[in-house]
C-alpha positions as YAML, in Angstrom:
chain: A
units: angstrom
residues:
- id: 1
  name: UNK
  ca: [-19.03, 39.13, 3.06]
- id: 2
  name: UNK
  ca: [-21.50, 37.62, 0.60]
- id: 3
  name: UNK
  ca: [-22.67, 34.06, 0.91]
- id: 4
  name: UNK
  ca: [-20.70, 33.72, -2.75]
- id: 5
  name: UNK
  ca: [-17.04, 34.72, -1.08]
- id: 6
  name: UNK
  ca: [-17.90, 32.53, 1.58]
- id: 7
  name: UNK
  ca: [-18.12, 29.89, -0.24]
- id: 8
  name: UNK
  ca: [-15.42, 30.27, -2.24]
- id: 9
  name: UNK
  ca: [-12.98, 30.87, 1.16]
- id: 10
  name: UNK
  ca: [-14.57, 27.26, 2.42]
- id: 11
  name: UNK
  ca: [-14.38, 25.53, -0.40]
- id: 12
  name: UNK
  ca: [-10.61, 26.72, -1.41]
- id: 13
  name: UNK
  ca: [-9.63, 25.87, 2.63]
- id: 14
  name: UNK
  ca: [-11.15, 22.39, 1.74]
- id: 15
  name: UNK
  ca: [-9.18, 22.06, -1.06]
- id: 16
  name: UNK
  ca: [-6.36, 22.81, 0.94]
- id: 17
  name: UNK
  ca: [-4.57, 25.27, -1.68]
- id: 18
  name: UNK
  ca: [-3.50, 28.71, -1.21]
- id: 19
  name: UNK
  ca: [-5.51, 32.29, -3.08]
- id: 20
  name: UNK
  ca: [-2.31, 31.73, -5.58]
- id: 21
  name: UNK
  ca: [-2.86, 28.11, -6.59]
- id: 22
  name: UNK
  ca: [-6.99, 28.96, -7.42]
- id: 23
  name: UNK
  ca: [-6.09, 32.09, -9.24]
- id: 24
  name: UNK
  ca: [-3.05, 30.71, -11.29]
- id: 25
  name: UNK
  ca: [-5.73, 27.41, -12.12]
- id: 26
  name: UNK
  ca: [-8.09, 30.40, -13.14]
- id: 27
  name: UNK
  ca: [-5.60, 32.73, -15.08]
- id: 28
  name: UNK
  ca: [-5.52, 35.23, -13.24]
- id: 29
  name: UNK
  ca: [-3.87, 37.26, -10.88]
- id: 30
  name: UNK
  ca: [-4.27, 36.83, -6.84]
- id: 31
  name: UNK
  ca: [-5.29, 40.20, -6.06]
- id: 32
  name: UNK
  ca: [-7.86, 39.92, -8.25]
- id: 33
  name: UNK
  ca: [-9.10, 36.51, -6.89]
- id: 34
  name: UNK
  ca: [-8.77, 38.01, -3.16]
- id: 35
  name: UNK
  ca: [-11.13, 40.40, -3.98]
- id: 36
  name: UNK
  ca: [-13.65, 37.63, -4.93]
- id: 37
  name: UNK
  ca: [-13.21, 35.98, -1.61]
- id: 38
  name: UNK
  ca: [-13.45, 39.20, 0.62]
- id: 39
  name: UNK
  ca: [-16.70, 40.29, -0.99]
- id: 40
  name: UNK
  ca: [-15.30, 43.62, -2.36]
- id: 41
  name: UNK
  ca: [-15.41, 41.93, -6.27]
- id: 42
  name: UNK
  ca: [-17.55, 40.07, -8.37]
- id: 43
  name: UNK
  ca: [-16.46, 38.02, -10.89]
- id: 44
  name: UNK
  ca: [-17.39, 37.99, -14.63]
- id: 45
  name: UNK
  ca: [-19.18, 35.02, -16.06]
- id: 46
  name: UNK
  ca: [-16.27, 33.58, -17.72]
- id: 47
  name: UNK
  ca: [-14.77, 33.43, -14.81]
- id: 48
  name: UNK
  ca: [-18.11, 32.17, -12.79]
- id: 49
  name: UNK
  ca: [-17.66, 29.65, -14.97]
- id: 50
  name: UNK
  ca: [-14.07, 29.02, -14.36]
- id: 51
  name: UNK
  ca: [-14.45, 28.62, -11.05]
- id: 52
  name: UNK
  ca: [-17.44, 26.68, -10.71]
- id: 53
  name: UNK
  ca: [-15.31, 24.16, -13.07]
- id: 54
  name: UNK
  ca: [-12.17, 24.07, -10.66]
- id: 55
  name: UNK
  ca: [-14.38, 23.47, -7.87]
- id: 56
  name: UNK
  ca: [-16.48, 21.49, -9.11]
- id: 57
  name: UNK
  ca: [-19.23, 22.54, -8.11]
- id: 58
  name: UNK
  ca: [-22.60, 24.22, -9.74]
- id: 59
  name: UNK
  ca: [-22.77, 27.71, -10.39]
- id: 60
  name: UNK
  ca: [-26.07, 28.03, -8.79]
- id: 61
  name: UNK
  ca: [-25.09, 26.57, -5.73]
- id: 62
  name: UNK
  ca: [-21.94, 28.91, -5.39]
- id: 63
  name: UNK
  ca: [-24.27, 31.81, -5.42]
- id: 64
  name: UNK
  ca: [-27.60, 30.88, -3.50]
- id: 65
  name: UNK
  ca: [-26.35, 27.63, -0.88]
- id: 66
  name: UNK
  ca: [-24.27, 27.97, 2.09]
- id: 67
  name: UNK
  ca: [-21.84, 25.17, 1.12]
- id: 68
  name: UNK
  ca: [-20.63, 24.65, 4.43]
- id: 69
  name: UNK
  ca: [-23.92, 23.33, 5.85]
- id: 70
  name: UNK
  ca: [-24.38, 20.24, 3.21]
- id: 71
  name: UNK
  ca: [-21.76, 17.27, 3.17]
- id: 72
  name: UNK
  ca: [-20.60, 17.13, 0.02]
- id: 73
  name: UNK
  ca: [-22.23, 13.37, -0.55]
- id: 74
  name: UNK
  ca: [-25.43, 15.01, -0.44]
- id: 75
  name: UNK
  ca: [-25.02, 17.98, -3.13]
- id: 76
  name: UNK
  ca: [-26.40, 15.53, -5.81]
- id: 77
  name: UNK
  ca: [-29.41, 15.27, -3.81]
- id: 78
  name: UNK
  ca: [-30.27, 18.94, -3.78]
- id: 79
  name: UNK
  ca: [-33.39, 19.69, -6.05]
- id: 80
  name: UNK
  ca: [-31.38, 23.13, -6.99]
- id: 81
  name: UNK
  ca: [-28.24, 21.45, -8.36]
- id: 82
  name: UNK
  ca: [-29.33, 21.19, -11.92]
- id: 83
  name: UNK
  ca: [-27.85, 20.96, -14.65]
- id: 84
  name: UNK
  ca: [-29.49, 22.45, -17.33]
- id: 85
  name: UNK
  ca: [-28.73, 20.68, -20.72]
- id: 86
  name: UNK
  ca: [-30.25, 22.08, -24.03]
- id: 87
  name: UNK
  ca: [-32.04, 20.17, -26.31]
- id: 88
  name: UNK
  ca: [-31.98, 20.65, -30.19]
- id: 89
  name: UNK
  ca: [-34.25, 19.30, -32.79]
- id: 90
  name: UNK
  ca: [-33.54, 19.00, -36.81]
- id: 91
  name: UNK
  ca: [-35.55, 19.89, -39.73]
- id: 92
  name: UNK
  ca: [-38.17, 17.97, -38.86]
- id: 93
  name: UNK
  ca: [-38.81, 18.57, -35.16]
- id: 94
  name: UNK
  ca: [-36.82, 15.42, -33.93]
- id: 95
  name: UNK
  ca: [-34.82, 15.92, -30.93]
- id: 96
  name: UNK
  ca: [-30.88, 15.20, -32.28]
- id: 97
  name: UNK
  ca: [-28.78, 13.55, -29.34]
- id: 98
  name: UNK
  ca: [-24.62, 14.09, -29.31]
- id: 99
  name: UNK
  ca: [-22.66, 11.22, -29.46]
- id: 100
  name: UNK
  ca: [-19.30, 10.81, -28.12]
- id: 101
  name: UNK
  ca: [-17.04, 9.51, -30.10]
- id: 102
  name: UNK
  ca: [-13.98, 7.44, -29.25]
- id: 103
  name: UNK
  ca: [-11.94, 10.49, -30.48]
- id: 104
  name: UNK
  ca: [-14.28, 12.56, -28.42]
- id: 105
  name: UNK
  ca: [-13.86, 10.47, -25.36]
- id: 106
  name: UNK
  ca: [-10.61, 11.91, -24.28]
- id: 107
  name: UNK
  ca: [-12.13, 15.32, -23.98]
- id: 108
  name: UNK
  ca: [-15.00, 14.63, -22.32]
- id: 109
  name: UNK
  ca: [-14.24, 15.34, -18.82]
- id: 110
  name: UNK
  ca: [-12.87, 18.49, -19.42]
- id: 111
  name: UNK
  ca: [-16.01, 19.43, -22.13]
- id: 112
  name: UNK
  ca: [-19.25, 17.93, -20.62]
- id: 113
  name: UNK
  ca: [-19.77, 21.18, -19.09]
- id: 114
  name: UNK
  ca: [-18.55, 23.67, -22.07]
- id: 115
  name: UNK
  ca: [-21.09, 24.46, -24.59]
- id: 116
  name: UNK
  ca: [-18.75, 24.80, -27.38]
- id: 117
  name: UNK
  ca: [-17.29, 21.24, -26.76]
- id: 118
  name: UNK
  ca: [-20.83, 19.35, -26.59]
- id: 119
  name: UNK
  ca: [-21.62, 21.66, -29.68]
- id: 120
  name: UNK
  ca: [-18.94, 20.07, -31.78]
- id: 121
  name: UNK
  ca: [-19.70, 16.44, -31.09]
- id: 122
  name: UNK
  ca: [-21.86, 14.82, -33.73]
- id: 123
  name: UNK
  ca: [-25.55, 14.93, -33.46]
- id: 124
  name: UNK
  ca: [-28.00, 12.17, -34.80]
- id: 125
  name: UNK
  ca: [-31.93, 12.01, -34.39]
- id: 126
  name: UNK
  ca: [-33.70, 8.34, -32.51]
- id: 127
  name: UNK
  ca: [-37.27, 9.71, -33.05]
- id: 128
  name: UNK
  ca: [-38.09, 6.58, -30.97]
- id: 129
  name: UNK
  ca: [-36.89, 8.01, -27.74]
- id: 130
  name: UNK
  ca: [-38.85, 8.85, -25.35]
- id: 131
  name: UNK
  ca: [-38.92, 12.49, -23.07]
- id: 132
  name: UNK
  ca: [-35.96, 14.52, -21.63]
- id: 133
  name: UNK
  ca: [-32.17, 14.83, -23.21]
- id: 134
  name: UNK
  ca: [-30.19, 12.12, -24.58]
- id: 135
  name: UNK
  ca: [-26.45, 11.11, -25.29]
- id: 136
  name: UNK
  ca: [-24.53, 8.67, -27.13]
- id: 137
  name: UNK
  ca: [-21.06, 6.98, -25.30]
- id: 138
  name: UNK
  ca: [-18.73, 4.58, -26.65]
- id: 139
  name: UNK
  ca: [-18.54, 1.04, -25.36]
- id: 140
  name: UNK
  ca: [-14.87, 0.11, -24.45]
- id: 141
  name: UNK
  ca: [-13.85, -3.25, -23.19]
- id: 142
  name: UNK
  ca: [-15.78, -6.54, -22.03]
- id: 143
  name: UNK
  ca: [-17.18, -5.95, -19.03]
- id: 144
  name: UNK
  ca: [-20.95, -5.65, -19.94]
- id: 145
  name: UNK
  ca: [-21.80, -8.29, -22.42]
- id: 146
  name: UNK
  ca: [-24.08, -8.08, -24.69]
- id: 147
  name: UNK
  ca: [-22.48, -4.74, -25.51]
- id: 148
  name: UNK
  ca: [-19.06, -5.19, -27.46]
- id: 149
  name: UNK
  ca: [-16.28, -2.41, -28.14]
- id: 150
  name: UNK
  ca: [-17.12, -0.31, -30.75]
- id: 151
  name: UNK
  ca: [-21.18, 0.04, -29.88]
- id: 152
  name: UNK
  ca: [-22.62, 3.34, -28.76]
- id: 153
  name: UNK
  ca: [-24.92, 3.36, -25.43]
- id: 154
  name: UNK
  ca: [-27.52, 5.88, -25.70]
- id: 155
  name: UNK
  ca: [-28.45, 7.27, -22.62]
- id: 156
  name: UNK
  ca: [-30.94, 10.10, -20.68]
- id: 157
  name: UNK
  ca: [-30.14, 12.04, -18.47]
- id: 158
  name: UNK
  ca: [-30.46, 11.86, -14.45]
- id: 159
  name: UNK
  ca: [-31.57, 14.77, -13.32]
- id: 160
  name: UNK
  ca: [-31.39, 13.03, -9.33]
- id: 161
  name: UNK
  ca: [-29.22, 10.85, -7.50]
- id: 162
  name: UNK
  ca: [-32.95, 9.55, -5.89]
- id: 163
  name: UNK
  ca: [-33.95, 8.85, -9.75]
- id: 164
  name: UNK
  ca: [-31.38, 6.16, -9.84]
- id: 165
  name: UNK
  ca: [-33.13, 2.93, -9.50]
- id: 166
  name: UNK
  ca: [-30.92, -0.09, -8.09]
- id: 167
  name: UNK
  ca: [-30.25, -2.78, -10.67]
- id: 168
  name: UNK
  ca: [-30.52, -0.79, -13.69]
- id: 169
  name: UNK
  ca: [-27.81, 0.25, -16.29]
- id: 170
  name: UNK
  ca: [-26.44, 3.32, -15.97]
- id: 171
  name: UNK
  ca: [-23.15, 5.45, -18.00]
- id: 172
  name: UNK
  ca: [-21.42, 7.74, -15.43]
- id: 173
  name: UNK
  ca: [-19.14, 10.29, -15.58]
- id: 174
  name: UNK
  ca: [-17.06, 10.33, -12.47]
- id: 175
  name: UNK
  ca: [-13.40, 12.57, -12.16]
- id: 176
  name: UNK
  ca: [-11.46, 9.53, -11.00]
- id: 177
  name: UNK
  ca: [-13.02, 7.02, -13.38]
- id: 178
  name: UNK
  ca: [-14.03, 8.85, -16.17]
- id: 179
  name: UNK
  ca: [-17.14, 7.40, -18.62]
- id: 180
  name: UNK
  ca: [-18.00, 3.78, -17.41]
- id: 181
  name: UNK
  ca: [-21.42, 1.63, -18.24]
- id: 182
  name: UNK
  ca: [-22.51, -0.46, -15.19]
- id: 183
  name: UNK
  ca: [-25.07, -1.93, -13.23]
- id: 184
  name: UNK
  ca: [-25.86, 0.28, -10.42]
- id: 185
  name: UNK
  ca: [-26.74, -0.26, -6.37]
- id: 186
  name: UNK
  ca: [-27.04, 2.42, -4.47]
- id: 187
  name: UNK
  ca: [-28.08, 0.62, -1.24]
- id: 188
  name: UNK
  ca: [-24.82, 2.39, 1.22]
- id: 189
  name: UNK
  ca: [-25.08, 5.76, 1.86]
- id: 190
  name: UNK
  ca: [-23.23, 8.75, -0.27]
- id: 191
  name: UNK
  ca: [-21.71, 5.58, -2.44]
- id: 192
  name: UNK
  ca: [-22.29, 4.06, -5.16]
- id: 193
  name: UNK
  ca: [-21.54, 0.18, -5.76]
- id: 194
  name: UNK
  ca: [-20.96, -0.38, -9.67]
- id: 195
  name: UNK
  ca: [-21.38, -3.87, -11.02]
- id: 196
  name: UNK
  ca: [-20.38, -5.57, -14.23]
- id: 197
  name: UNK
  ca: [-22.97, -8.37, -16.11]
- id: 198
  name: UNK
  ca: [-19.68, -10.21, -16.76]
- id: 199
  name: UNK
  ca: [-18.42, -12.36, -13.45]
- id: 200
  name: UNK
  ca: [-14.52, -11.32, -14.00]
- id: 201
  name: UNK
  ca: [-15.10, -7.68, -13.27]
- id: 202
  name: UNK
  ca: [-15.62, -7.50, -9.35]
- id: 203
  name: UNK
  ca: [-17.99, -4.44, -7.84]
- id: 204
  name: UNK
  ca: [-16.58, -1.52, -6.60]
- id: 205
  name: UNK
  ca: [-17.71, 1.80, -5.02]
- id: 206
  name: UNK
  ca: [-17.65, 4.96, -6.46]
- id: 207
  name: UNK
  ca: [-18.07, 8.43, -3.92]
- id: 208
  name: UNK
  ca: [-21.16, 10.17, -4.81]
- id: 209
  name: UNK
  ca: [-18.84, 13.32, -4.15]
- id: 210
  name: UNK
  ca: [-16.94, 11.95, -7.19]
- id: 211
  name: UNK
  ca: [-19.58, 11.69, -9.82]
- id: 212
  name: UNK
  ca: [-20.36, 14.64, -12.26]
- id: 213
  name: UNK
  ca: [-23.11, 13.01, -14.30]
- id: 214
  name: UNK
  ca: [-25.12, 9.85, -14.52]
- id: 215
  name: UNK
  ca: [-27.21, 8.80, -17.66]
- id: 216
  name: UNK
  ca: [-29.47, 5.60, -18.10]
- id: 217
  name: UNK
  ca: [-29.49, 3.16, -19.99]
- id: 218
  name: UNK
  ca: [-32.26, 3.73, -23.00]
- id: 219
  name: UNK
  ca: [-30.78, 1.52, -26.07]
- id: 220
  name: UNK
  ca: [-27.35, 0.39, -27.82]
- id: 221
  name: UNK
  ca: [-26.20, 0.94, -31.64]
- id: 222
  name: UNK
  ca: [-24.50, -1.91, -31.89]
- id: 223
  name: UNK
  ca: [-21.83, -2.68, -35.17]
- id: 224
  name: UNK
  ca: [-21.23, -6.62, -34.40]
- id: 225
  name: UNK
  ca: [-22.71, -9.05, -36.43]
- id: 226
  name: UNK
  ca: [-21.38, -12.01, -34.69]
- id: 227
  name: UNK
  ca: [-23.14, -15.34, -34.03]
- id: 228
  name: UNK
  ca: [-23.91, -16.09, -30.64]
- id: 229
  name: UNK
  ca: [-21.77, -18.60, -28.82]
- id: 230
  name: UNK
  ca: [-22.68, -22.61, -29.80]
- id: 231
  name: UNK
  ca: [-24.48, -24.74, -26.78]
- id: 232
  name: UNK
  ca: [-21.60, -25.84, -25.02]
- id: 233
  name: UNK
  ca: [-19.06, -22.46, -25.60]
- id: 234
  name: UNK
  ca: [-20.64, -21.39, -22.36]
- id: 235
  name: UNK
  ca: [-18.10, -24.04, -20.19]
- id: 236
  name: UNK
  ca: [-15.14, -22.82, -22.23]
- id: 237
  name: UNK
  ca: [-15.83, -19.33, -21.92]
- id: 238
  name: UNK
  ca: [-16.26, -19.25, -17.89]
- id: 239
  name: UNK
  ca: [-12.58, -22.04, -17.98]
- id: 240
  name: UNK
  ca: [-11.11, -18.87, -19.92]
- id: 241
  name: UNK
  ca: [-12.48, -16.01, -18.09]
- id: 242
  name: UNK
  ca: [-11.67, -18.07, -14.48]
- id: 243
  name: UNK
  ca: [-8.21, -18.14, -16.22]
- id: 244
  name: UNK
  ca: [-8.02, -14.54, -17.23]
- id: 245
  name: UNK
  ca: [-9.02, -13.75, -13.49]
- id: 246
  name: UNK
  ca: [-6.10, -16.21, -11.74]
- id: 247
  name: UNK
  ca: [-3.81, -14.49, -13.83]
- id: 248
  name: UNK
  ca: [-4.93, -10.47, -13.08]
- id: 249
  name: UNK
  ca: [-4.33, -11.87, -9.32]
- id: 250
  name: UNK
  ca: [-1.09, -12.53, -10.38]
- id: 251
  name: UNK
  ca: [-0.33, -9.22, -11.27]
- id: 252
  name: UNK
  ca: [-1.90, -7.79, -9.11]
- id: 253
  name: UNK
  ca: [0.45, -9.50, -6.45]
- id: 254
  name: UNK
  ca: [3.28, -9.16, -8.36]
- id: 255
  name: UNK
  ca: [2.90, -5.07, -8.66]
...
């Protein structure tokens, strides 16, 4: 058996599903995916692809890493598990980032890693920006002020869990969470404690098994032109959010 089938039969047995469950999540037939996992087949790139997807886990580590010997908490930590993101300049040699639109949003955990998808999204070019690949997300509720619903958070890419710095912004992409912009500490190890700049939102950890991509924080586009609150707002607003926080304990008790 090839170190590829074996990691396929270890991984599946971790997932706890049957050859039938991975092959039907595949398309294809179970015979077929047997064959994969007893060495006597190889698959074709599409599905490579397909299963490096259901697995979730990198094509080149499927193929050149015995699986079984790394927790998964550490896989992020691997100088080989890179992803390799293209960069594409305009007309004039500027690098043009993709932004993901609230429409886009939706789709994004099932697209970050299909070329077609990230092709589709719109592009714009930030000459400003420094090195290495950039994205746009959208900003969605109140949790990190300044940044208000409806701004975009540009961010670059992490190649590294050990690039993440502690107190710095970050947008991840995790499969339980989906995209989310907070302030990162990485101080426990193989999790990840997210914080919010605004009080009412409490920390909470996030499996490094869990994330799929991590991007940090380079600039916003913002769209508000709202004054900043009077001298004095500051009491009301902490009354109100200390209010809005009683009552998600309510809730929270009542179901």
């Amino acid at each position: 058996m090839s170190l590829f089938s074996e990691n396929l039969k270890y991984l599946r047995i971790r997932k706890d599903v049957s050859q039938q469950v991975v092959a039907d999540a595949i398309a294809i037939p179970r015979p077929r995916y047997a064959k994969y996992e007893d060495g006597k087949n190889f698959p074709p790139p599409d599905t490579l692809l397909a299963l490096s997807r259901y697995f979730a886990m990198s094509i080149d580590l499927l193929l050149s890493v015995d699986v079984r010997k790394i927790p998964v908490g550490d896989l992020l930590k691997l100088e080989n598990n890179r992803l390799l993101l293209p960069i594409t300049v305009d007309s004039h040699g500027n690098n043009l980032i993709e932004v993901v639109t609230e429409k886009a949003r939706a789709g994004y955990l099932n697209g970050y890693a299909d070329p077609e998808y990230i092709e589709n999204l719109q592009q714009v070019a930030l000459p400003f920006l420094g090195p290495g690949k950039h994205r746009g997300f959208p900003v969605e509720g109140d949790s990190m002020p300044p940044h208000e619903p409806g701004s975009i958070i540009v961010g670059r890419y992490v190649e590294r869990l050990g690039d993440v710095m502690d107190g710095r912004t970050y947008i991840l992409i995790t499969r339980n969470g989906g995209i989310v912009y907070k302030r990162l500490n990485r101080n426990r190890k193989n999790v990840l404690v997210l914080e919010s700049d605004n009080g009412f939102y409490p920390p909470y950890e996030v499996p490094v098994s869990d994330i799929l991509e991590i991007w940090e924080y380079e600039c916003s586009i913002g769209r508000s032109d709202r004054k900043p609150a009077p001298a004095g707002d500051g009491d009301l607003r902490g009354m109100l959010m200390e209010l809005k926080r009683d009552m998600e304990d309510v809730r929270k008790r009542l179901g």
